[in-house]
C-alpha positions in Angstrom: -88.1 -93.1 -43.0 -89.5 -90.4 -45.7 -89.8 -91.1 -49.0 -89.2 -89.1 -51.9 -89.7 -89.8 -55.7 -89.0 -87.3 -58.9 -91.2 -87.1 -62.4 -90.7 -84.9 -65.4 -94.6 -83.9 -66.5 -95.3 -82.2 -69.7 -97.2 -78.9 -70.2 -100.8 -80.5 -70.7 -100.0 -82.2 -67.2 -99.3 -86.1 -68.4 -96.2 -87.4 -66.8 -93.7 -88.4 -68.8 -90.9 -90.2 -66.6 -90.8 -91.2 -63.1 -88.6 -92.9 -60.9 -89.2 -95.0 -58.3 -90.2 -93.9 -55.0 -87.3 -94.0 -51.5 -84.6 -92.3 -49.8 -82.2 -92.0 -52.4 -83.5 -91.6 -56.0 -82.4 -91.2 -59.8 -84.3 -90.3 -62.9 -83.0 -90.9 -66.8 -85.9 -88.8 -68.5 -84.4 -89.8 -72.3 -86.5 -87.2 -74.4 -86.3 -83.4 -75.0 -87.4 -80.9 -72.8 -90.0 -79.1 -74.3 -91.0 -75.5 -73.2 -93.7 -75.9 -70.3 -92.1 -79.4 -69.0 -91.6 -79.5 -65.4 -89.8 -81.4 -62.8 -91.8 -82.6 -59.7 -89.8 -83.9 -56.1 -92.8 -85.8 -54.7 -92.2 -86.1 -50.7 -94.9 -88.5 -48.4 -94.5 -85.9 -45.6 -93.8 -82.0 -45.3 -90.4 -80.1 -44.1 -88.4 -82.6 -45.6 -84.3 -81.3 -46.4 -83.2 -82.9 -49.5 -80.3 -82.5 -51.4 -81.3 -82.5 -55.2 -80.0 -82.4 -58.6 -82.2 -81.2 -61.0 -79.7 -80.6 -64.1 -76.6 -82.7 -64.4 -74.6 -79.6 -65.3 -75.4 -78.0 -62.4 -74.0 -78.8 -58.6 -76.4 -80.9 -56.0 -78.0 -78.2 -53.3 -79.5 -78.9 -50.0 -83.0 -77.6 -49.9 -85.7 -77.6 -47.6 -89.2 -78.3 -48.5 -91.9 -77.2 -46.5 -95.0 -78.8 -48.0 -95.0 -82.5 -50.0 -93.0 -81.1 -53.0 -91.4 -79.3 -55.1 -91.7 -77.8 -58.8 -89.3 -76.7 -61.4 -89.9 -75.5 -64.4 -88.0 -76.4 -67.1 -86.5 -72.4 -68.2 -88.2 -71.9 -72.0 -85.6 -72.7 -74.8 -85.5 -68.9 -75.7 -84.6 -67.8 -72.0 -82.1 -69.4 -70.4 -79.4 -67.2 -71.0 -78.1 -67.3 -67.0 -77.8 -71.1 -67.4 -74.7 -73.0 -69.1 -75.8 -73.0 -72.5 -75.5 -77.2 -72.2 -78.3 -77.1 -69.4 -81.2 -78.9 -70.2 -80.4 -79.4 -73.5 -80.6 -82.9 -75.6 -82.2 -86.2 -75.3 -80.8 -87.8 -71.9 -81.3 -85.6 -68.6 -80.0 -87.6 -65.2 -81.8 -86.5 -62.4 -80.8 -87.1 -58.2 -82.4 -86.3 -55.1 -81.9 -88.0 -52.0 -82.7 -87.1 -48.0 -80.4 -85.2 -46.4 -78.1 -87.0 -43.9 -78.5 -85.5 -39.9 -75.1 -84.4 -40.2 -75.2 -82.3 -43.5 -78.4 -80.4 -42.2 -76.5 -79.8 -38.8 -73.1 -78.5 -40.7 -72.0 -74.6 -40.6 -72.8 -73.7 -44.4 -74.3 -71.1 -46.9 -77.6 -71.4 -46.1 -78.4 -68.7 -49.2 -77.6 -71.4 -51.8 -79.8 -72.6 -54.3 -79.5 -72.9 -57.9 -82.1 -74.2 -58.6 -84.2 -71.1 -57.1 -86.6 -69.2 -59.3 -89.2 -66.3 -59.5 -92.1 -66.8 -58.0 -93.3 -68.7 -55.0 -92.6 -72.7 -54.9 -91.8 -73.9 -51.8 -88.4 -74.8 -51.3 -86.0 -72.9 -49.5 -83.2 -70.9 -49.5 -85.7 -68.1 -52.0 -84.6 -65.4 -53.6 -86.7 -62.3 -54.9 -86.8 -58.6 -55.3 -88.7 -55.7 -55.9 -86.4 -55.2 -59.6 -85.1 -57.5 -62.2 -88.1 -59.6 -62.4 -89.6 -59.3 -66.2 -88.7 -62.5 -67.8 -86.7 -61.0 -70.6 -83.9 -59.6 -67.8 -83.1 -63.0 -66.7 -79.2 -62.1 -66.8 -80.3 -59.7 -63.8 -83.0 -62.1 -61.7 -82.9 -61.9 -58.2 -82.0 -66.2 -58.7 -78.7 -65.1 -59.9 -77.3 -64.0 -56.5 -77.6 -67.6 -54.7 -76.8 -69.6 -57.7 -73.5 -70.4 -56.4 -71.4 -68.6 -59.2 -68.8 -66.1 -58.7 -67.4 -65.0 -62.2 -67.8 -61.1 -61.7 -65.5 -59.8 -64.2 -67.9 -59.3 -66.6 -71.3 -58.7 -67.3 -74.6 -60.2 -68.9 -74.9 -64.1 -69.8 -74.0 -67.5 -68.2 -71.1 -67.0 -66.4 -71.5 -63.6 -65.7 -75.3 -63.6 -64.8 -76.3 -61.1 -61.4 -78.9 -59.5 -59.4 -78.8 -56.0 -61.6 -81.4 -53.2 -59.9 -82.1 -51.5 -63.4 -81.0 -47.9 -61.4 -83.7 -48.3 -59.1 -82.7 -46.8 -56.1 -85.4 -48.6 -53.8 -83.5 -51.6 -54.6 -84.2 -54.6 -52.0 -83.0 -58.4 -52.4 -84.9 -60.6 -49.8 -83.5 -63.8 -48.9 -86.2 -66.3 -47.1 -85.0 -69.6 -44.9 -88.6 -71.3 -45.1 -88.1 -72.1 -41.2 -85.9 -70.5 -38.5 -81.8 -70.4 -39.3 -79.0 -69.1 -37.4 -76.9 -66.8 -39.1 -73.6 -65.5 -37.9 -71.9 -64.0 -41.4 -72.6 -62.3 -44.8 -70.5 -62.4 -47.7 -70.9 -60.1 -50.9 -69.3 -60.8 -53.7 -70.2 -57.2 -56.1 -70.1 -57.7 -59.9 -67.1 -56.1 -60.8 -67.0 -55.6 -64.9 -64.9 -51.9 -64.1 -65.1 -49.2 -65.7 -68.7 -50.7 -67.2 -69.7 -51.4 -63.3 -70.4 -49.2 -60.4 -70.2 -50.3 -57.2 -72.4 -50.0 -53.4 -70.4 -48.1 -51.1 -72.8 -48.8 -47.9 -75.6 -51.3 -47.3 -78.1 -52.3 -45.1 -79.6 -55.6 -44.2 -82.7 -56.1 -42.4 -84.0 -59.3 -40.2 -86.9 -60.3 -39.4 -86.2 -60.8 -35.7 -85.9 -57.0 -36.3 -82.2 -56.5 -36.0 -80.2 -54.6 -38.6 -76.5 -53.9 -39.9 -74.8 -51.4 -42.0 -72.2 -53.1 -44.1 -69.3 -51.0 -45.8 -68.0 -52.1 -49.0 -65.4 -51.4 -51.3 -64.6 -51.8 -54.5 -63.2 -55.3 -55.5 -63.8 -58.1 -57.4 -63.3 -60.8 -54.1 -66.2 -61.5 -52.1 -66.6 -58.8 -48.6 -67.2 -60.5 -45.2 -69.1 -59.6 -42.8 -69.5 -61.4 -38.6 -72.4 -61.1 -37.1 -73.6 -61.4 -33.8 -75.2 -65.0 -33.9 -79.0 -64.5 -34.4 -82.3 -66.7 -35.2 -84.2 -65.8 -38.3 -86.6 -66.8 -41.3 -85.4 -63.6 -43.8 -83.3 -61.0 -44.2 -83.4 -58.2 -47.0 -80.8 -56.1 -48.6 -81.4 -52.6 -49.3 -80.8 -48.8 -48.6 -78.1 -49.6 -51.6 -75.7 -46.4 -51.8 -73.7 -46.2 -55.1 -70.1 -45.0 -55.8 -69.9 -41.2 -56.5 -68.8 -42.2 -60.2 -69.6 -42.4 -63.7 -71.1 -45.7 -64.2 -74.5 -45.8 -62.8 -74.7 -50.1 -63.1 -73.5 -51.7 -59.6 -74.9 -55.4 -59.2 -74.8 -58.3 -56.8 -73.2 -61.3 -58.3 -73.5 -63.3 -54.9 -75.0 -63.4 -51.5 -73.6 -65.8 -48.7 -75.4 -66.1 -45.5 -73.2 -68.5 -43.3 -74.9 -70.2 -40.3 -77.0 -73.4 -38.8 -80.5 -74.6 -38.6 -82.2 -72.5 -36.2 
């Protein structure tokens, strides 16, 4: 059986807690974070799924890991306004991470889910990016917002109400990747919905990379839109040909993306 094992290293590289190394870990790092700290998920073999806990304000997620590891950066003290204000905060931080049981990587589920995505590549899988909302000082509107798992739409800007926001780009594309093949058989949107202040899409497209497409319509509501699909086999979809509301507010946004299915 794999074995896993978590550290928290500091910027200069010098590790500063580690746990011990097995199936089913914890971690009690008992020191502030401090800005270019990082979490490292060691694995002893690649395209391992593990469910992990990286912040114990934040939910466990099951991830997969295509090489030996993974990384996460602790988010710098003066930008982590789409996290609960009590993330990664103080001197005690419990970290989890365990293999994934058979049956929990067989299960029906959001396979989009990850909170603890981030920009850039680093992988672990589900992955979230764009071509918009990616300079570090718009992380209310990151691309990481959208598969973080939280639905409060009624408003707009920080932790709860953080989105995927396209800055009135009208090439706007969201791409989800899988790391390996998945088979996905529904979509659900849930749009940001801070009316009048919010717009809204009206129509939009999603691509996969088996080369298969659908046209979703959407209206405007706060509750998240569902869509069934035919069942197909894929590594990534993308999101785009985004066509706003004919009204006065020109700031629709994507609070979440679900993409229900199975390993491939």
């Amino acid at each position: 059986m794999a074995e896993i094992k978590l550290k928290v290293i500091g910027a200069a590289g010098d590790t500063l807690s580690v746990s011990r190394a097995g199936e089913r870990i914890s971690l009690v790092h008992t020191a502030p974070y401090a800005d270019g700290d990082w979490i490292a998920l060691e694995c002893d073999e690649p395209g391992l799924y593990c469910v992990v806990q990286l912040e114990d304000t934040m939910p466990p997620a099951l991830v997969y890991i295509r090489e030996r590891g993974l990384d996460f950066p602790i988010p710098p003290a003066d930008n982590r306004v789409n996290y609960n204000p009590r993330s990664f905060t103080g001197t005690c931080h419990l970290l989890r991470a365990r293999l994934a049981t058979a049956e929990e990587v067989a299960a029906r589920r959001n396979l989009a889910f990850n909170p603890y995505d981030r920009h850039g590549s680093h992988g672990f899988y589900p992955h979230a990016s764009a071509n918009c909302g990616n300079a570090p000082a718009r992380a209310v509107f990151a691309a990481r917002n959208a598969v973080d798992g939280i639905y409060e739409n009624g408003a707009h800007g920080t932790w709860p109400y953080q989105s995927w926001g396209i800055n009135r780009d009208p090439n706007a594309a969201l791409t989800i990747e899988f790391g390996r093949s998945v088979t996905v058989d529904e979509l659900r949107l849930t749009l940001r919905a801070d009316f009048p202040h919010d717009s809204y899409w009206t129509q939009a497209t999603v691509a996969f990379d088996d080369g298969s497409r659908e046209v979703l319509q959407l209206t405007k509501t706060a509750a998240p839109q569902v869509f069934a699909l035919a069942p197909r086999t894929v590594q990534s979809l993308k999101l785009f040909e985004l066509k706003k509301a004919a009204d006065a507010s020109p700031f629709p946004a994507l609070t979440q993306i679900e993409v229900w299915g199975t390993e491939g």
